[in-house]
N, CA and C atoms of all chains as a GROMACS GRO file, in nm:
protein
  576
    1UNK      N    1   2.317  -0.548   2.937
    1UNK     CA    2   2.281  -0.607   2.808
    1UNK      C    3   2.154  -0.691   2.818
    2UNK      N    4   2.140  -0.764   2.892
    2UNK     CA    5   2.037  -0.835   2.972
    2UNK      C    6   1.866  -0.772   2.920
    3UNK      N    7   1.874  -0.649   2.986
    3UNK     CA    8   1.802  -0.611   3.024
    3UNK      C    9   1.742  -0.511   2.902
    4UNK      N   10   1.835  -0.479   2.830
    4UNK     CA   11   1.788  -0.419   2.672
    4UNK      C   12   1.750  -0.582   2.618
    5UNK      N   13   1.770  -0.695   2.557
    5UNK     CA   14   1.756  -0.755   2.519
    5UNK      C   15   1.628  -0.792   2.588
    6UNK      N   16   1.588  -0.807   2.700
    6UNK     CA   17   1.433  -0.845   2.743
    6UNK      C   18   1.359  -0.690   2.679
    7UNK      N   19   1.393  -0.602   2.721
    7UNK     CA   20   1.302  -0.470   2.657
    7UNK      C   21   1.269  -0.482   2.495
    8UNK      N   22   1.396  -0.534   2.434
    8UNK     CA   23   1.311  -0.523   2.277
    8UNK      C   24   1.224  -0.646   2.285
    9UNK      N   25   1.276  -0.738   2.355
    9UNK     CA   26   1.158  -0.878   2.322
    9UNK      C   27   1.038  -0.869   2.321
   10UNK      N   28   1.026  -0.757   2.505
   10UNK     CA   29   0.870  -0.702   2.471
   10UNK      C   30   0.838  -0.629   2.354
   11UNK      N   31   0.916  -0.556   2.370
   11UNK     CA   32   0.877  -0.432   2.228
   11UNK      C   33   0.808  -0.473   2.099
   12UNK      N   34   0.926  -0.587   2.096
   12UNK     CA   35   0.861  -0.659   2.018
   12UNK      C   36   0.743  -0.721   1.988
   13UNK      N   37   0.723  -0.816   2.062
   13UNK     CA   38   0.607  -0.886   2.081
   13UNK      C   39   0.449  -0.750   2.083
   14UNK      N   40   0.481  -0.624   2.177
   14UNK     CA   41   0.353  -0.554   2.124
   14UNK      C   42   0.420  -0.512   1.943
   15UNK      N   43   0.443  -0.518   1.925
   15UNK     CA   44   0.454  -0.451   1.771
   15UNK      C   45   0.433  -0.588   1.667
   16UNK      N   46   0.408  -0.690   1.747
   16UNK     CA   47   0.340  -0.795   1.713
   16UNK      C   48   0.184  -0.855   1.678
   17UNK      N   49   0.140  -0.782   1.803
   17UNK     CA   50   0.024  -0.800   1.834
   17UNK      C   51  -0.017  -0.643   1.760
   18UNK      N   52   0.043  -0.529   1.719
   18UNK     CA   53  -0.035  -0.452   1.623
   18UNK      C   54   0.007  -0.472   1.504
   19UNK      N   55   0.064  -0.556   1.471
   19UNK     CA   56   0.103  -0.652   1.309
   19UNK      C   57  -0.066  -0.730   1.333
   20UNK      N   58  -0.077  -0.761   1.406
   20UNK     CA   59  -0.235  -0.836   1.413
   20UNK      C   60  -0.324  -0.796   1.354
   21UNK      N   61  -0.373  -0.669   1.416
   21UNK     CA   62  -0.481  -0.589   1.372
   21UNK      C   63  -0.483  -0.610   1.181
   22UNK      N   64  -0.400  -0.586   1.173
   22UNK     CA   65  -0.386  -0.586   0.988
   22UNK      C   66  -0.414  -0.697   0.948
   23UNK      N   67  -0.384  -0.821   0.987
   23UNK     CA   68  -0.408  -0.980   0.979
   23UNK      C   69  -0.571  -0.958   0.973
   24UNK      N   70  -0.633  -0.920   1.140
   24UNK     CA   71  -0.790  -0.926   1.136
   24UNK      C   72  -0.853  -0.807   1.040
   25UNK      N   73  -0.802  -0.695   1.006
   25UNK     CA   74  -0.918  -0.618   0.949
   25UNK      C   75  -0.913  -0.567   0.839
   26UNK      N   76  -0.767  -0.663   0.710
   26UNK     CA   77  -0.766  -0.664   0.615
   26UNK      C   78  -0.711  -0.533   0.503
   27UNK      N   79  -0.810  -0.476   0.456
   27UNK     CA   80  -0.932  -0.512   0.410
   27UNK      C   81  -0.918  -0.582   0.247
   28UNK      N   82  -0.802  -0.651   0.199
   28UNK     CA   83  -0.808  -0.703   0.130
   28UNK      C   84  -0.711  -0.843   0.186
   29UNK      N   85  -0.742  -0.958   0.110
   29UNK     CA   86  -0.612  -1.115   0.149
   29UNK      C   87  -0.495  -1.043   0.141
   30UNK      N   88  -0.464  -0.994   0.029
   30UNK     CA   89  -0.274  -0.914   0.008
   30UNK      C   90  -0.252  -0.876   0.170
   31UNK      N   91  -0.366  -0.742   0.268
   31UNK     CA   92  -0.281  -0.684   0.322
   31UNK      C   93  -0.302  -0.834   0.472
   32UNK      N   94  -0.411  -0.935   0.468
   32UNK     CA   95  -0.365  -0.995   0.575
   32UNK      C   96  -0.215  -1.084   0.569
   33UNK      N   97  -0.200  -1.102   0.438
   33UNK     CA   98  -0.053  -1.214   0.409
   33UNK      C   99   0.032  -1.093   0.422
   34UNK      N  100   0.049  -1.000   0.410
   34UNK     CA  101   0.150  -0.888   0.458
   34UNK      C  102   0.183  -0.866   0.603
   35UNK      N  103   0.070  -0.864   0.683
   35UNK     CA  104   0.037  -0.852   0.855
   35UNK      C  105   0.141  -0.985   0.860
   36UNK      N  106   0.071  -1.114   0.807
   36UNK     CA  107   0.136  -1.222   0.848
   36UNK      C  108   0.269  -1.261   0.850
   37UNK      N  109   0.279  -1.188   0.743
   37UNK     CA  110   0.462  -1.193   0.717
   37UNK      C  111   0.565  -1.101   0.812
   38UNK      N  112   0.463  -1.014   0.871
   38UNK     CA  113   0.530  -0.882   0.955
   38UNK      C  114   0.522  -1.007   1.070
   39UNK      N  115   0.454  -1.093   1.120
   39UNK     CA  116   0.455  -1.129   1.228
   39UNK      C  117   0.575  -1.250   1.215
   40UNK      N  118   0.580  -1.293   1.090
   40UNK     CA  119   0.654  -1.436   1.091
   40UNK      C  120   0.813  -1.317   1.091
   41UNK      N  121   0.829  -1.246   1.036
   41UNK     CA  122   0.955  -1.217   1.016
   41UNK      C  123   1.016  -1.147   1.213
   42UNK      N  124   0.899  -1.054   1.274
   42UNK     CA  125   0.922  -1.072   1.401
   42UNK      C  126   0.994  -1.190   1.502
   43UNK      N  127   0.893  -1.276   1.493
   43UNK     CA  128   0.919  -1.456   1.576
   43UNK      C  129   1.047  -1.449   1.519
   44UNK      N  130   1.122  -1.449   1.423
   44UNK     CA  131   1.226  -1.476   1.400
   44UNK      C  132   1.297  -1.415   1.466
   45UNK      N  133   1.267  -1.251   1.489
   45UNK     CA  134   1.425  -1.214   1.595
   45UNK      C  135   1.356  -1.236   1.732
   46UNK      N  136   1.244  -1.269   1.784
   46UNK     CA  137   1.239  -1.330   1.936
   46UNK      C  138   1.275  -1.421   1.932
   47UNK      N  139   1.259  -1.516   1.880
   47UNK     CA  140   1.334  -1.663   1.851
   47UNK      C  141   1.484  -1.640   1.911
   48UNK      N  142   1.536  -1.557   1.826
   48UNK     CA  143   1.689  -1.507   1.887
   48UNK      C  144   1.707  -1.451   2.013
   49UNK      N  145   1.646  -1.345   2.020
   49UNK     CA  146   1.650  -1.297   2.155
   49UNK      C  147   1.648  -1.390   2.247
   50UNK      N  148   1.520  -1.474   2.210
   50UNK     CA  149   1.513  -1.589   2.377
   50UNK      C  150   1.612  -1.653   2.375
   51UNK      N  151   1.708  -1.749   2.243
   51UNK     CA  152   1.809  -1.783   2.246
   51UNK      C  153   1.889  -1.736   2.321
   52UNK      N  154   1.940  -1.607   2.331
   52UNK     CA  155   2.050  -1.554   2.402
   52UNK      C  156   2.012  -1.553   2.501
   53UNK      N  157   1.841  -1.507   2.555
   53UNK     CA  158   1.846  -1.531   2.692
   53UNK      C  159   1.871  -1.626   2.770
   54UNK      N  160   1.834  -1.744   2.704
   54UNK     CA  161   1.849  -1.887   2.752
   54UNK      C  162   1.976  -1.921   2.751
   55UNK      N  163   2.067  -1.835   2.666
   55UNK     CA  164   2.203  -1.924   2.684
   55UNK      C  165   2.211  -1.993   2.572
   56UNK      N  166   2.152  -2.032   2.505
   56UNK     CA  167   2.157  -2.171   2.414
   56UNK      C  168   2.123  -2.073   2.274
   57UNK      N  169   2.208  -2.021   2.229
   57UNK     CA  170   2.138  -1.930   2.093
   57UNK      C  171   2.224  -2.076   1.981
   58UNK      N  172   2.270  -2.151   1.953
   58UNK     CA  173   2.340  -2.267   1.882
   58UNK      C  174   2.211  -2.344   1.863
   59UNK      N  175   2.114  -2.399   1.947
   59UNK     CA  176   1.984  -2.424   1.915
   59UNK      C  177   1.907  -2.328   1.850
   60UNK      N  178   1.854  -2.231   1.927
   60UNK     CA  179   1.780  -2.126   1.835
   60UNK      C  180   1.822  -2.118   1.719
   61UNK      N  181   1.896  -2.127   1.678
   61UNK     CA  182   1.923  -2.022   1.563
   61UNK      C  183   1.908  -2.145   1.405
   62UNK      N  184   1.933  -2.254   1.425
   62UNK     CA  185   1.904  -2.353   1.322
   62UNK      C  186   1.722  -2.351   1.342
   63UNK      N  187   1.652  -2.325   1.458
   63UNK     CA  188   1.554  -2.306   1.411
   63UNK      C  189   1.480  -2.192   1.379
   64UNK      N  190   1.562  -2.095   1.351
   64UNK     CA  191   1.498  -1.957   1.326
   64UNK      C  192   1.537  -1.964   1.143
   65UNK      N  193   1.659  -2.030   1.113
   65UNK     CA  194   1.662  -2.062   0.952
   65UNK      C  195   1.588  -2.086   0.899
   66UNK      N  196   1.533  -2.271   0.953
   66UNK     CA  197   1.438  -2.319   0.895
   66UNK      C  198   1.287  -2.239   0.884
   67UNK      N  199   1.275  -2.171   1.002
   67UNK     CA  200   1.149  -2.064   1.024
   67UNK      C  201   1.182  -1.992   0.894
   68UNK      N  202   1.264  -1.965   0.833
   68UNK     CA  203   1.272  -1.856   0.741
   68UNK      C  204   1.230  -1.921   0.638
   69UNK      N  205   1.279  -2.017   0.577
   69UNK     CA  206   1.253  -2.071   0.434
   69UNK      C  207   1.127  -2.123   0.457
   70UNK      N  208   1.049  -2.167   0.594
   70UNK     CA  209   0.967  -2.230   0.551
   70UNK      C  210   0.835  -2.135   0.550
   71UNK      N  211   0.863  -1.993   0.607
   71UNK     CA  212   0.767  -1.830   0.568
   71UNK      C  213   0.811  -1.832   0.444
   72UNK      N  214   0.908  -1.844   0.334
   72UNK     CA  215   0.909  -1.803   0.199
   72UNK      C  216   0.804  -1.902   0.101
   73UNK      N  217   0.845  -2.030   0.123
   73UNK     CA  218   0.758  -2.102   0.040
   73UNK      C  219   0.612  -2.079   0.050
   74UNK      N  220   0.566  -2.059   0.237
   74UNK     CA  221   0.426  -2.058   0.222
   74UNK      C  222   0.380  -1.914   0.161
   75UNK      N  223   0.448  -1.862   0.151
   75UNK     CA  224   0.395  -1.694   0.088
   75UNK      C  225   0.416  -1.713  -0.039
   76UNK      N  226   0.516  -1.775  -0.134
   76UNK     CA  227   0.511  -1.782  -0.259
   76UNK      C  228   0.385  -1.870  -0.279
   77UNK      N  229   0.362  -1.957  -0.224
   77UNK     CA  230   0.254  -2.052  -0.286
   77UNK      C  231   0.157  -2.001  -0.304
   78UNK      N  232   0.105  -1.898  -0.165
   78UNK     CA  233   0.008  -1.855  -0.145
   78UNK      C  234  -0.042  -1.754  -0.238
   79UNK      N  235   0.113  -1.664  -0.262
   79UNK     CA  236   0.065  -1.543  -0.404
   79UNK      C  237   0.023  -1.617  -0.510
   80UNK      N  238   0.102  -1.709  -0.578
   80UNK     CA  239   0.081  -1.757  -0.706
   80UNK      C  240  -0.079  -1.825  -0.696
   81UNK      N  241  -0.126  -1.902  -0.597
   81UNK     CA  242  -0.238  -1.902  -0.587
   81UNK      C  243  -0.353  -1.795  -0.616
   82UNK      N  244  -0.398  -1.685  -0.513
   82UNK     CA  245  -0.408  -1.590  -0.513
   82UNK      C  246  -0.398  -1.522  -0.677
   83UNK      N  247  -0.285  -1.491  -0.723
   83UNK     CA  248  -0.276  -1.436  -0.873
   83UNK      C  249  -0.380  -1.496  -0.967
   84UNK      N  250  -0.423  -1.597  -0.962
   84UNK     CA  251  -0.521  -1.647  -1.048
   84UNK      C  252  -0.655  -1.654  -0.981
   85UNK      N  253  -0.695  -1.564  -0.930
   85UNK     CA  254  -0.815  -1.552  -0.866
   85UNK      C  255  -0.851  -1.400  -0.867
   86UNK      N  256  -1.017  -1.382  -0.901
   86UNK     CA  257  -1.060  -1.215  -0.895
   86UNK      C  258  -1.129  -1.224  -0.777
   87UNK      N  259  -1.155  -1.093  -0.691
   87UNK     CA  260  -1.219  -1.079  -0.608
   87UNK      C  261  -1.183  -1.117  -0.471
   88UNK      N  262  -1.057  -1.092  -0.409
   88UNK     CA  263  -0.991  -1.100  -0.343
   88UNK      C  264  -1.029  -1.048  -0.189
   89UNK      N  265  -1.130  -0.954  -0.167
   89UNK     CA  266  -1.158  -0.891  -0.051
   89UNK      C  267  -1.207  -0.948   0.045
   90UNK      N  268   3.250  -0.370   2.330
   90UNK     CA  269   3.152  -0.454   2.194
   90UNK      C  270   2.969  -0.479   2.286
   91UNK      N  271   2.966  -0.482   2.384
   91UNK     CA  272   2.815  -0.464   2.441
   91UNK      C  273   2.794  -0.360   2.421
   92UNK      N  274   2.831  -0.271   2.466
   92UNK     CA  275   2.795  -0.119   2.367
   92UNK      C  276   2.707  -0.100   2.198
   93UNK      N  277   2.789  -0.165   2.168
   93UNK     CA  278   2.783  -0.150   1.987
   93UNK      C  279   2.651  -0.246   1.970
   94UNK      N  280   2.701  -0.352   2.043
   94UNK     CA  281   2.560  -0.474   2.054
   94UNK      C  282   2.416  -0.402   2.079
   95UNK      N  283   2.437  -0.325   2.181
   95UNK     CA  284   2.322  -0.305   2.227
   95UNK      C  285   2.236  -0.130   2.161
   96UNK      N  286   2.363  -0.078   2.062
   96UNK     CA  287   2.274   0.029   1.983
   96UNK      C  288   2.253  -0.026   1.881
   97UNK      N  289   2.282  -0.162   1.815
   97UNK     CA  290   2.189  -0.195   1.713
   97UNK      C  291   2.067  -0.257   1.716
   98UNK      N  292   2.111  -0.344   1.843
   98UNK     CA  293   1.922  -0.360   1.886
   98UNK      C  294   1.868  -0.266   1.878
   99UNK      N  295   1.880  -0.148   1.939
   99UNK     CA  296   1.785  -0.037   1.948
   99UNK      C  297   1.772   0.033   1.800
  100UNK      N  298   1.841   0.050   1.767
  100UNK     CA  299   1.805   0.085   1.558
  100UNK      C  300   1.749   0.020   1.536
  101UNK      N  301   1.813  -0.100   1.555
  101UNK     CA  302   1.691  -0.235   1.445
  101UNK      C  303   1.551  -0.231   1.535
  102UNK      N  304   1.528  -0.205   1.662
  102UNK     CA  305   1.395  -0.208   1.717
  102UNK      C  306   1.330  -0.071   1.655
  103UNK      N  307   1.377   0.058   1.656
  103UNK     CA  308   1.318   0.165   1.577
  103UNK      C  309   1.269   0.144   1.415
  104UNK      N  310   1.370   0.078   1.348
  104UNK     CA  311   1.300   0.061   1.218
  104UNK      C  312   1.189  -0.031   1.217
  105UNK      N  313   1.192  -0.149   1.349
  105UNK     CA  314   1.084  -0.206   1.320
  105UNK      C  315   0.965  -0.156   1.357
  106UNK      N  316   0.953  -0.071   1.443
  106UNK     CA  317   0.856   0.023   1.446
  106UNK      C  318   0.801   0.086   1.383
  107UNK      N  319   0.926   0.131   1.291
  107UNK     CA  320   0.839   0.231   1.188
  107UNK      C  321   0.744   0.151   1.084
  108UNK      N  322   0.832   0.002   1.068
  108UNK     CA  323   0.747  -0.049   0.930
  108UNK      C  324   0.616  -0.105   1.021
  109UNK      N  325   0.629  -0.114   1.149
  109UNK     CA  326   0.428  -0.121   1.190
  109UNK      C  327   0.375  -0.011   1.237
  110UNK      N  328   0.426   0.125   1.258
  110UNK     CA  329   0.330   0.199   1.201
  110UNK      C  330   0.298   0.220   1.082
  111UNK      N  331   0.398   0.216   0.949
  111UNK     CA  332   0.355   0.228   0.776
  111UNK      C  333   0.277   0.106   0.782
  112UNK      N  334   0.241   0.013   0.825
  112UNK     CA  335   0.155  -0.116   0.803
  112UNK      C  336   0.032  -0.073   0.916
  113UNK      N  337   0.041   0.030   0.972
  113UNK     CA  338  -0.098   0.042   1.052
  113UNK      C  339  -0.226   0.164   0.984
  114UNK      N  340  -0.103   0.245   0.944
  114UNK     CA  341  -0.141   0.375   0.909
  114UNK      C  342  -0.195   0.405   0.770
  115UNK      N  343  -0.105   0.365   0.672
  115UNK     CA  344  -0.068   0.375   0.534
  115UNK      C  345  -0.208   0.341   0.436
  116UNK      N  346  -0.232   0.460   0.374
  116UNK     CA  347  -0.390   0.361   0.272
  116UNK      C  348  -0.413   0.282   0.178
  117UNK      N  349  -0.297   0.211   0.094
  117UNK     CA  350  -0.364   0.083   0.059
  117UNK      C  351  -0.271  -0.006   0.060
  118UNK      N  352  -0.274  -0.132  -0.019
  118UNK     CA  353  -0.212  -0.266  -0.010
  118UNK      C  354  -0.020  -0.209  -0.022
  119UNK      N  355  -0.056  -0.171  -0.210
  119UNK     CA  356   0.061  -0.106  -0.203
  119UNK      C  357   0.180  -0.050  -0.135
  120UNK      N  358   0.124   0.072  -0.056
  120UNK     CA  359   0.209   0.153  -0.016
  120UNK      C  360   0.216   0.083   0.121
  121UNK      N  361   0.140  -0.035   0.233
  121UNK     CA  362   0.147  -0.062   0.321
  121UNK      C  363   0.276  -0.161   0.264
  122UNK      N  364   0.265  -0.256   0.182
  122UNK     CA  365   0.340  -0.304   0.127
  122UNK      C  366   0.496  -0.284   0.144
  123UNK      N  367   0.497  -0.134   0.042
  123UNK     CA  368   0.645  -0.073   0.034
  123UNK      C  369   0.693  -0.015   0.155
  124UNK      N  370   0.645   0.032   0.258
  124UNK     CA  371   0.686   0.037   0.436
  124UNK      C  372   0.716  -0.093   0.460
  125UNK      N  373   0.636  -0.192   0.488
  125UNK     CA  374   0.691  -0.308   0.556
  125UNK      C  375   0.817  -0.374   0.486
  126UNK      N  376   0.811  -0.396   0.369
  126UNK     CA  377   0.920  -0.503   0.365
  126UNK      C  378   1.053  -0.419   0.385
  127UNK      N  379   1.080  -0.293   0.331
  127UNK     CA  380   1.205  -0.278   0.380
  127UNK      C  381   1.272  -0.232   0.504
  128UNK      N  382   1.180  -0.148   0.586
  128UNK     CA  383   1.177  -0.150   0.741
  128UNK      C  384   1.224  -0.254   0.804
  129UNK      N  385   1.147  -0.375   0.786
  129UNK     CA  386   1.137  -0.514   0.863
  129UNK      C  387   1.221  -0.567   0.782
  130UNK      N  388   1.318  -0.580   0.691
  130UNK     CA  389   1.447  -0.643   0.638
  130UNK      C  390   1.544  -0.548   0.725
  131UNK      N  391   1.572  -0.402   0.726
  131UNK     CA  392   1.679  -0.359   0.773
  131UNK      C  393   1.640  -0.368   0.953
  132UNK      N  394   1.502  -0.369   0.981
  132UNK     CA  395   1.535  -0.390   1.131
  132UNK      C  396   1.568  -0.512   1.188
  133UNK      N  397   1.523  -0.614   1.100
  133UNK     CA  398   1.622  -0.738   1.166
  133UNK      C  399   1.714  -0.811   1.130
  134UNK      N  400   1.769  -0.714   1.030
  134UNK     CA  401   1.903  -0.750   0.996
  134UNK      C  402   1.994  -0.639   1.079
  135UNK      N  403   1.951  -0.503   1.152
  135UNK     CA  404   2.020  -0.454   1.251
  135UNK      C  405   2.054  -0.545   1.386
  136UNK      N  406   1.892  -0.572   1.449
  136UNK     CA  407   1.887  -0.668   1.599
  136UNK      C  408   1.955  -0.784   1.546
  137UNK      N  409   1.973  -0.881   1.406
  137UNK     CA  410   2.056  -0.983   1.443
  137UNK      C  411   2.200  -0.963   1.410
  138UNK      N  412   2.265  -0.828   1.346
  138UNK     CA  413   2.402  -0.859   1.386
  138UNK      C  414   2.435  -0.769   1.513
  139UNK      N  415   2.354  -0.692   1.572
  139UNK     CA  416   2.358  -0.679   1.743
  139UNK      C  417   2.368  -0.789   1.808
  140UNK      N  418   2.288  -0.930   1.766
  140UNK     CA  419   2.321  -1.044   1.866
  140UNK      C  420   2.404  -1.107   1.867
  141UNK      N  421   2.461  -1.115   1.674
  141UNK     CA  422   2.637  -1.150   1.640
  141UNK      C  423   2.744  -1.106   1.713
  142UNK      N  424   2.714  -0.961   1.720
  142UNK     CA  425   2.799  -0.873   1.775
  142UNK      C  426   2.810  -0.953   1.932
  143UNK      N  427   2.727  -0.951   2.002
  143UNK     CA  428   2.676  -0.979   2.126
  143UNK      C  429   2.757  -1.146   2.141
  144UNK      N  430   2.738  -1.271   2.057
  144UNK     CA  431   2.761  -1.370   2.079
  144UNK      C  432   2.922  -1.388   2.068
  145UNK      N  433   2.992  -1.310   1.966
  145UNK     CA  434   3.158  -1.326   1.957
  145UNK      C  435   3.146  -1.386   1.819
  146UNK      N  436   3.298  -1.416   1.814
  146UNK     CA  437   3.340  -1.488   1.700
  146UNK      C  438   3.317  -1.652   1.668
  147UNK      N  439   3.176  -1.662   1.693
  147UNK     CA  440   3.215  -1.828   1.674
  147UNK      C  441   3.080  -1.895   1.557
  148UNK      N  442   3.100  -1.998   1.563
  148UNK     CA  443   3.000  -2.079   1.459
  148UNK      C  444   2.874  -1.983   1.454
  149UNK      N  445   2.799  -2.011   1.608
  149UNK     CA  446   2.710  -1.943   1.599
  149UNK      C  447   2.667  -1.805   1.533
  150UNK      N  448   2.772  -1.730   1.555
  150UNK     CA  449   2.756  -1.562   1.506
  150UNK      C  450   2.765  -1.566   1.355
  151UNK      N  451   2.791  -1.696   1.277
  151UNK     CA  452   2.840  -1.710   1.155
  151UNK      C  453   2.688  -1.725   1.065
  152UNK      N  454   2.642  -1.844   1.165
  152UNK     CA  455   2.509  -1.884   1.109
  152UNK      C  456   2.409  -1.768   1.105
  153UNK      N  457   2.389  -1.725   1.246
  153UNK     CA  458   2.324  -1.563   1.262
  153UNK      C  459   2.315  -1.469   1.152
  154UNK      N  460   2.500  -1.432   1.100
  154UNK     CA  461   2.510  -1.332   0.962
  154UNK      C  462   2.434  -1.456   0.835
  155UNK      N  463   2.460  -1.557   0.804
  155UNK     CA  464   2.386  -1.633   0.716
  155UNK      C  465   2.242  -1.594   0.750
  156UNK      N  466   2.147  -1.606   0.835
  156UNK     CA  467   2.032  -1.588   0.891
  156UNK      C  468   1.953  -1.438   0.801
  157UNK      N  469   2.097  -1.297   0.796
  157UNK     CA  470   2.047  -1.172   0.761
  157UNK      C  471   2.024  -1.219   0.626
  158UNK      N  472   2.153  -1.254   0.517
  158UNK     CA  473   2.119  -1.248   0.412
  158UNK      C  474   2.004  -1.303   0.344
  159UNK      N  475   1.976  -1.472   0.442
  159UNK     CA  476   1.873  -1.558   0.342
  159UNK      C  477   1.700  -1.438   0.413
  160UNK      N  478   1.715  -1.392   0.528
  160UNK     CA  479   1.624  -1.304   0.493
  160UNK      C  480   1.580  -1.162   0.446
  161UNK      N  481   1.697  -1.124   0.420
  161UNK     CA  482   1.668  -0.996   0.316
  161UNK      C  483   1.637  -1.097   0.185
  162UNK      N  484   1.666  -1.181   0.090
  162UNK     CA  485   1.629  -1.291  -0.004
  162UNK      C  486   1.484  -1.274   0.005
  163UNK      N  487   1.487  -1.353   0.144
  163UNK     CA  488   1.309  -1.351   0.162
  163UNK      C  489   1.241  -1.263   0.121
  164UNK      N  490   1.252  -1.160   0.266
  164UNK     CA  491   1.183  -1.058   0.229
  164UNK      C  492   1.124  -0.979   0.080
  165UNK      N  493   1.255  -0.963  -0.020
  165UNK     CA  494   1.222  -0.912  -0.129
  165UNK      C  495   1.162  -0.963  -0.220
  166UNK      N  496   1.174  -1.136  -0.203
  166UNK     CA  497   1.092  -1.207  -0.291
  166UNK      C  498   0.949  -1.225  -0.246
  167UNK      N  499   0.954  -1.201  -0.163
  167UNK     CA  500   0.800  -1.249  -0.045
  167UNK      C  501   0.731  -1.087  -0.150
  168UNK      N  502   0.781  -0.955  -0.149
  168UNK     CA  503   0.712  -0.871  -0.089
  168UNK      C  504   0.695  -0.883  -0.266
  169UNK      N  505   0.792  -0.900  -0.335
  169UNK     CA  506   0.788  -0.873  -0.485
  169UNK      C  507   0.658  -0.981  -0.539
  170UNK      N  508   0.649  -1.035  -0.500
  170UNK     CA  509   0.568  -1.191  -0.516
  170UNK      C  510   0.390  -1.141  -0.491
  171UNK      N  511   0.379  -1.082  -0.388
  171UNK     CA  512   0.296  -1.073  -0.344
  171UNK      C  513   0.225  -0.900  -0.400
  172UNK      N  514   0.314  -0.844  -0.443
  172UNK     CA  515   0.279  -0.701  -0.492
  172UNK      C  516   0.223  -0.716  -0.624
  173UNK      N  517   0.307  -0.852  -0.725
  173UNK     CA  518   0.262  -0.878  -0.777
  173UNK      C  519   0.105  -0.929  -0.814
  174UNK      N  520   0.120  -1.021  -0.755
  174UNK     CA  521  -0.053  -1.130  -0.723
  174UNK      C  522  -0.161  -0.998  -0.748
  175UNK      N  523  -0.121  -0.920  -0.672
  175UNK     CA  524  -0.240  -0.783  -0.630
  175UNK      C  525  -0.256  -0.735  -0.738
  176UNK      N  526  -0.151  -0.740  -0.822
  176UNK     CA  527  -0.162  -0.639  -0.960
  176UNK      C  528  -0.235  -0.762  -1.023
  177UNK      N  529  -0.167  -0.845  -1.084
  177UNK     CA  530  -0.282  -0.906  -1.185
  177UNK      C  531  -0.429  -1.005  -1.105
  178UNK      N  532  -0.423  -0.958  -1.013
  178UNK     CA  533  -0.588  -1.009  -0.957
  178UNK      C  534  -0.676  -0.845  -0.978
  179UNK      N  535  -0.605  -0.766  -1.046
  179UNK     CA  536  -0.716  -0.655  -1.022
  179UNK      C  537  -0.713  -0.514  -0.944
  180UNK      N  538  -0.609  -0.543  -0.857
  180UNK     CA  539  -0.609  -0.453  -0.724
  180UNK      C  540  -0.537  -0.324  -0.812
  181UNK      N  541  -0.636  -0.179  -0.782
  181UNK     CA  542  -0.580  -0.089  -0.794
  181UNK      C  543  -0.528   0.004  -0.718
  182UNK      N  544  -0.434   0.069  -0.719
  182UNK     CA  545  -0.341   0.123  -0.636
  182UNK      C  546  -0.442   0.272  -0.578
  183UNK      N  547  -0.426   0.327  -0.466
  183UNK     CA  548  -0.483   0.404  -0.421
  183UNK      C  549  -0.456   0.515  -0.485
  184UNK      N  550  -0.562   0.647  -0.544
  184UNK     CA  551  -0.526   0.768  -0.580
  184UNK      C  552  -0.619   0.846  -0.496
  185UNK      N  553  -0.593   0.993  -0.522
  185UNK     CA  554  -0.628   1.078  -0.490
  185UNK      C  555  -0.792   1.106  -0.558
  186UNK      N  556  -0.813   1.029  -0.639
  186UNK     CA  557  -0.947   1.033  -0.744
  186UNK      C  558  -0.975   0.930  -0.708
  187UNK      N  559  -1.021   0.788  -0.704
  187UNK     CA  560  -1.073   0.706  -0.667
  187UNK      C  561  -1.076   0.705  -0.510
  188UNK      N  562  -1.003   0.755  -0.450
  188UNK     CA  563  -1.002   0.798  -0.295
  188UNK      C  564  -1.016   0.645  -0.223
  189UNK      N  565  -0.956   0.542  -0.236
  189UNK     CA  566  -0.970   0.430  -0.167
  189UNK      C  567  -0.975   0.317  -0.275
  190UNK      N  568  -0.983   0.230  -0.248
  190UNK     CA  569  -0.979   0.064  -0.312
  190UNK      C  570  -1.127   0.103  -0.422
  191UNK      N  571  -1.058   0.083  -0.571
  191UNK     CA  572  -1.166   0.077  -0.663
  191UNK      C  573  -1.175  -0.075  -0.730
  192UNK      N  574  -1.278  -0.090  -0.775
  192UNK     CA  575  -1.313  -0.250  -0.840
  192UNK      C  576  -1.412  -0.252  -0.959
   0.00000   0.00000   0.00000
């Protein structure tokens, strides 16, 4: 079990770092806050994973919550912002 | 039950794959859009009740299943929110006639 649980972590983490690419090369704000959200919603299950690796998933996991609500607000703010603005690229 | 644990990691790691290739591949905001959010809601709502599964019956595994729902929530409001913005800032959806991002 161990040892699948370190394999997706990596897995993860590269499917992280090509959530990136979209962050840097856009080509509009929408698709970098999309990249970004692919990456925040990731951290959330490494967050877990390392939990279990560490033993201590009772810590992790109150902070993988708060990680959650606090990716919703900044993406709502950010659209409604955004919505009242032309020229977005 | 490690068994069961450990083929939903691996589902939930395949769907998350798929929604970063539809977010690598895919040609515009839109449709990169409609790949990611539901890929990346069902793949880590697979890997975290693999880790429920994985942790047993206790507080923890409780909070974990709390964890799926408030982010499928997320997710759909995040993605609905933001599909939006695009539409009334202008953004037109990719066709076969405009062949890419028109303005």
């Amino acid at each position: 079990m161990s040892g699948i649980v370190a394999g997706v972590t990596v897995a993860l983490v590269l499917a992280m770092a090509l959530s990136l690419y979209r962050v840097l090369a856009g080509p509009t704000v929408f698709d970098r806050l999309t990249g970004v959200g692919l990456i925040g919603t990731k951290s959330i299950i490494v967050l877990l994973l390392l939990g279990v690796r560490a033993d201590r998933l009772d810590a992790f996991v109150d902070i993988a919550l708060s990680y959650s609500l606090v990716t919703l607000v900044s993406t709502l703010v950010l659209a409604r912002y955004l919505e009242r603005r032309r020229g977005t690229r | 039950m490690d068994v069961a644990a450990a083929g939903f990691l691996v589902a939930g790691l395949a769907f998350v794959l798929t929604g970063v290739i539809g977010v690598l591949r895919l040609p515009d905001f839109y449709a990169r859009l409609h790949a990611t959010s539901k890929c990346d809601t069902l793949g880590l709502g697979l890997i975290v009740t693999g880790i429920a599964l994985h942790t047993g019956p206790t507080l923890t595994a409780g909070k974990v299943l709390v964890l799926v729902v408030l982010v499928a929530l997320v997710n759909a409001t995040a993605a609905h929110a933001l599909g939006r913005a695009a539409w009334r800032s202008g953004l037109q959806p990719w066709t076969r006639d405009n062949g890419g991002y028109s303005r």
